[in-house]
C-alpha positions, 0 to 999 in steps of 0.5 A, spaced: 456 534 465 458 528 460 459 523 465 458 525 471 461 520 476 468 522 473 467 528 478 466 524 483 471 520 488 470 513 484 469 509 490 463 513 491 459 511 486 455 504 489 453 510 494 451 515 489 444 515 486 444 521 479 438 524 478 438 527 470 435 535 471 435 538 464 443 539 463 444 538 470 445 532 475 443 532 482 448 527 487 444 524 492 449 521 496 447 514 500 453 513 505 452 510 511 455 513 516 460 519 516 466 518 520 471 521 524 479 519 521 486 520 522 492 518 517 498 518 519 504 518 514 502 521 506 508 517 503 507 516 496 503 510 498 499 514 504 498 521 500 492 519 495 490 514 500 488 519 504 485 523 499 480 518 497 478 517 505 476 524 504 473 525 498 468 519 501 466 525 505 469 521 513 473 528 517 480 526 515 485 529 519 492 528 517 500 528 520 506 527 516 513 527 519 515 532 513 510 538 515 510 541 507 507 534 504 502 535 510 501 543 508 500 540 501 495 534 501 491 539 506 490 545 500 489 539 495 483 535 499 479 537 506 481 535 512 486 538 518 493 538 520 496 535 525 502 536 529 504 530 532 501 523 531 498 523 538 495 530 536 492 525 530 489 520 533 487 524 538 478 522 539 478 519 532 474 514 531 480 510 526 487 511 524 490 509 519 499 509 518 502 507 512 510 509 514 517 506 512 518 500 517 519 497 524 522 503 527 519 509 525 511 505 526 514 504 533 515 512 533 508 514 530 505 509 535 509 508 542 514 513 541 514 520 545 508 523 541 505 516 539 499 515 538 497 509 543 498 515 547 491 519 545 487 513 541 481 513 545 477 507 547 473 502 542 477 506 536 480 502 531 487 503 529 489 500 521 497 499 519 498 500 512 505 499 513 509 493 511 513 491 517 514 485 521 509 481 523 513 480 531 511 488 531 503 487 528 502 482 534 505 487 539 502 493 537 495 488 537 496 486 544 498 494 547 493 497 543 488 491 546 491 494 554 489 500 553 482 498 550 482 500 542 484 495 536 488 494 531 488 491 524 495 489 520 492 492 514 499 492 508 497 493 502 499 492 494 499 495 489 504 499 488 504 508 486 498 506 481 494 503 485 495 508 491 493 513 486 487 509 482 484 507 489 485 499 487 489 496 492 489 490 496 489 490 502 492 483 506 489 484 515 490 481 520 486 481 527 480 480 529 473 480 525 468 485 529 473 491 529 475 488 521 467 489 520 468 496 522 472 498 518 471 494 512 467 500 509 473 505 510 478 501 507 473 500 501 475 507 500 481 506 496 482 498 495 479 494 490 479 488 494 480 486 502 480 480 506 481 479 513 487 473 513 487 470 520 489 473 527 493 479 528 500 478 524 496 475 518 496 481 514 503 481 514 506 474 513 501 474 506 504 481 505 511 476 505 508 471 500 507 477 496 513 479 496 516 472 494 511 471 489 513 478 485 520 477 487 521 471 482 516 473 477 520 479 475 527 475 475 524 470 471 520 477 466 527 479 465 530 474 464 526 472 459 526 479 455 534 479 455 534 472 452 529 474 447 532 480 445 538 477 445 535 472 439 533 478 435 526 478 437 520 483 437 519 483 444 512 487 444 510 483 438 512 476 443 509 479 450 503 481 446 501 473 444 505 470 449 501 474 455 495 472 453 497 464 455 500 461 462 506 465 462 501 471 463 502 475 470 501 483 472 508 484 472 508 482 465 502 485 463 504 492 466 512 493 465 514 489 460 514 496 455 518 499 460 523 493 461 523 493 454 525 501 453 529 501 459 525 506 464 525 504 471 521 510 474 514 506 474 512 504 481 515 500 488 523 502 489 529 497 489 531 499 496 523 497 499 524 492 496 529 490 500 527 492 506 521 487 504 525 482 502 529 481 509 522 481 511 520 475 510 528 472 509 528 473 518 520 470 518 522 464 514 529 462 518 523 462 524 518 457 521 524 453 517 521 455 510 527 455 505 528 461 501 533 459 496 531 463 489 528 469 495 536 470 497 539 470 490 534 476 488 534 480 493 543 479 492 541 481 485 538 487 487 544 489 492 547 489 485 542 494 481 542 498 488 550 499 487 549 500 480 545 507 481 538 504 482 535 504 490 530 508 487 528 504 480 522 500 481 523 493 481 522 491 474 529 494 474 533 487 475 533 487 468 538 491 468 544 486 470 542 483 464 542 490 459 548 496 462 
């Protein structure tokens, strides 16, 4: 092998010791300890999240509501199936969901197969899932009752990130189980950080959306105006990136803004639902939103143009039909 790390997870390698026999590498791998995992949820998010806690070696079990994409992960990494949430998490020492919003994690964990109703006691349960930070706090409190805890862990990122094991991780709730699962999380982000107390997780993930949201109203405006002036917009973002307009959205969709391609990443209509998010959570703590209101009003325009399904870097689009 030329390169022998590339066959191997990419968040195994601080762990790894290559020992160069001829033509041959022995892996001796230093992982501190080998856990038992469920991962509830294999959306495009969640699907190669799970991959890389498998790759790291942890027992992974898996649930998805589509039985197929279950069927699928399972041919494709180690682990098992599961046929309920509750069969899941059933004696796993963490359990991980990544799901759609507020109703359906009510479903996977106080539903009627819930998981809340086989988490076992001392277990610790992390929610990649961006919802609301009123549901974080009562999972937190139920999860405390029945004597396991609970970390609101959204991430960001994007698909790319998911699929590259390089995302950010935002949490919420207390720092023992947050220490405990740190290494697991590690897995796939590339930095993790425990903001506050249960809730944390969320309220920065809706500073993230705010910030991401105007960043890309502003990138589209200013392609449109310069390709409007008849400039070379690859050549303009090549110098003006490297300056205090830089910005990843720029970096990462300017190409694809330029050539009108929409199918790189986060989806109008989640971007919506995170954008109401943090529009509720600002009328309860008096923060004003006004430039947040008017972008998420643009994107009701790009979906009723065809596009609840473009990446967000599609709001360029009013601008260029």
């Amino acid at each position: 092998l030329n390169n022998p790390r590339k066959k191997l997870c990419p968040k195994l390698e601080k762990n790894v010791n290559i020992i160069p026999n001829n033509k041959t590498f022995l892996f001796r791998l230093r992982l501190p300890f080998m856990s038992k995992v469920s991962f509830i949820g294999l959306g495009v998010m969640g699907y190669p999240m799970a991959g890389y806690i498998s790759k790291a070696g942890h027992d992974v079990t898996v649930y998805n509501r589509t039985k197929t994409k279950a069927e699928k992960w399972i041919k494709e990494n180690k682990g098992k199936l599961a046929n309920t949430p509750m069969e899941a998490a059933k004696d796993s020492d963490f359990i991980f969901t990544c799901v759609g919003n507020d109703n359906d994690l009510r479903e996977v964990t106080l539903g009627e197969k819930g998981l809340f109703k086989s988490a076992k006691k001392d277990s610790i349960y992390v929610d990649n899932t961006t919802a609301s930070a009123n549901i974080a706090r009562e999972l937190y409190k139920e999860a405390k009752s029945k004597g396991f805890d609970f970390l609101d862990a959204p991430i960001s990122g994007g698909q790319a990130g998911a699929e590259g094991g390089t995302l950010t991780v935002m949490v919420g709730g207390d720092e023992t189980p947050y220490k405990k699962a740190e290494p697991i999380i590690d897995c796939y982000s590339k930095k993790i950080k425990l903001l506050g107390p249960s809730g944390s997780g969320q309220l920065t993930k809706m500073v993230n959306q705010i910030c991401i949201a105007g960043v890309v109203q502003g990138l589209s405006e200013a392609i449109n105006f310069g390709m409007n002036a008849g400039l070379n917009m690859i050549d303009v973002i090549e110098v003006i990136s490297k300056g205090a307009a830089q910005s990843w959205q720029m970096e990462n969709r300017h190409k694809t803004m330029i050539e009108d391609k929409f199918d790189y990443g986060f989806a109008v209509d989640w971007m919506r639902k995170d954008l109401k998010i943090a529009m509720d959570e600002a009328k309860k703590n008096n923060s004003p939103l006004p430039i947040t209101k008017i972008i998420d009003e643009y994107y009701a325009e790009v979906q009723k143009m065809g596009g609840k399904r473009w990446d967000t870097s599609s709001l360029i689009k009013r601008f260029r039909k």
